[in-house]
Every structure is written in C-alpha cells, then in structure tokens.
C-alpha positions as CSV (number, residue, x, y, z in Angstrom):
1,X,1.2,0.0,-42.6
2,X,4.7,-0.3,-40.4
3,X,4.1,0.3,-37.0
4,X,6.4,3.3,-35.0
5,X,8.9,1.6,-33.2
6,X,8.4,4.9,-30.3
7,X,4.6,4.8,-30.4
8,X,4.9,1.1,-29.7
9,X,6.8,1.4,-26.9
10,X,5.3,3.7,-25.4
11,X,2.1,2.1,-25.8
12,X,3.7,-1.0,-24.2
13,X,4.5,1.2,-21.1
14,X,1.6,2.5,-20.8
15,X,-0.3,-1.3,-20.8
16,X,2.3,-2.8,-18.5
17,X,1.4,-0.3,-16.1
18,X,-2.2,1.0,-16.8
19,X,-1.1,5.0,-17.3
20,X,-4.1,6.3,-18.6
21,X,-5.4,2.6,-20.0
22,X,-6.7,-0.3,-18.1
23,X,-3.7,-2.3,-17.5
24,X,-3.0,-5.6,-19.8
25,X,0.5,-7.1,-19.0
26,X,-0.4,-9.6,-21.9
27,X,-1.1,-7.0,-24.9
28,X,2.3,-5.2,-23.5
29,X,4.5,-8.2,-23.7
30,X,3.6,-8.8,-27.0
31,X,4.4,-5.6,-28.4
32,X,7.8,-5.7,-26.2
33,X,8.5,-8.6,-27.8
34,X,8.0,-7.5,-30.7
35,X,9.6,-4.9,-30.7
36,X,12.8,-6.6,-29.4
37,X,12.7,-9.3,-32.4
38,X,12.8,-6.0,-34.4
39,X,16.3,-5.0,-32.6
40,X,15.0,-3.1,-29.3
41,X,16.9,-3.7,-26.7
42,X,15.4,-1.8,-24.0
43,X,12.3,-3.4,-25.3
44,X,13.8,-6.8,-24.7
45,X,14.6,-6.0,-20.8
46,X,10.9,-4.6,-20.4
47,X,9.8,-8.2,-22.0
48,X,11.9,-10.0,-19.4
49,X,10.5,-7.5,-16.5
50,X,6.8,-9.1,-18.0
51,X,8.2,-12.8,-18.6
52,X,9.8,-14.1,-15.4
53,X,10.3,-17.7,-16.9
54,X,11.7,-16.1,-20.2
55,X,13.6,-12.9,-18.0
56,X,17.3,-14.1,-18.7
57,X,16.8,-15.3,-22.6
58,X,15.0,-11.3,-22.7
59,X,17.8,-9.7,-21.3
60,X,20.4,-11.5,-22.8
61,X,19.2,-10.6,-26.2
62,X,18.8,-7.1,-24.9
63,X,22.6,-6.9,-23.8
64,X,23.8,-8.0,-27.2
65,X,21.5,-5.5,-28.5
66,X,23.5,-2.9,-26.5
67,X,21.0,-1.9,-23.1
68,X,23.8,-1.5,-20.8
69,X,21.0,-2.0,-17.6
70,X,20.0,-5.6,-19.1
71,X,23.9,-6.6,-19.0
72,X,23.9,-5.4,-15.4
73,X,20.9,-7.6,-14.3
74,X,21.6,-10.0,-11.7
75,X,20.3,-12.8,-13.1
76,X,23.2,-12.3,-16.4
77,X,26.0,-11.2,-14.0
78,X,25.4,-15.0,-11.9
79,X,25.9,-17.0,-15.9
80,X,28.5,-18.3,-16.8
C-alpha cells in the first residue's frame, strides 16, 4: 500500500511537535526524510529543522526542490 504524501506530513508535524501524540523527533525525521527522497521539499527543510548535523545537506536538497524558505536559510545564503 503507498503511503499519502499529505497524511505523512502531517503526521510528521504532528510527532515533531507532540500535537495531539506524544512527541517523537525520531519517528518524524524519518518520515521527513522520507518524504523528501520522494521530492518534498518542504519536507526536506522540516528534516534539517530535526537534523542539525545534516541541516545544510536537508535544505539544500529542499531548495533544488523549489522551497523558496530553505534557499533563504542562513546557513545556504553563508556557502559558497
């Protein structure tokens, strides 16, 4: 069965931040990154909010993926 790309997101949200779930930053990374591999990418900036070592390979995939806030992130705009 394929997953919804909305539902996962959502679901992702909701795990980062505990609405209405207990909170598990770990479950919601994984489906963030999954869902950027799969061409998200607003999911790619909310993997690199979760992944601080992994932030600026996150949100440069989510620029290039066309989520105009990860190609305003200040750890892209100081890269060569």
């Amino acid at each position: 069965m394929r997953r919804a790309p909305h539902a996962c997101f959502f679901a992702a949200q909701s795990l980062a931040v505990g609405d209405g779930v207990e909170q598990d930053v770990t479950k919601a990374l994984g489906l963030f990154a999954g869902l950027c591999r799969g061409g998200s990418g607003i999911a790619c900036s909310r993997a690199g909010d979760l992944a601080p070592a992994q932030r600026a390979d996150y949100l440069r995939r989510g620029c290039a993926l066309g989520d105009r806030d990860a190609c305003r992130r200040p750890c892209l705009l100081a890269q060569p």
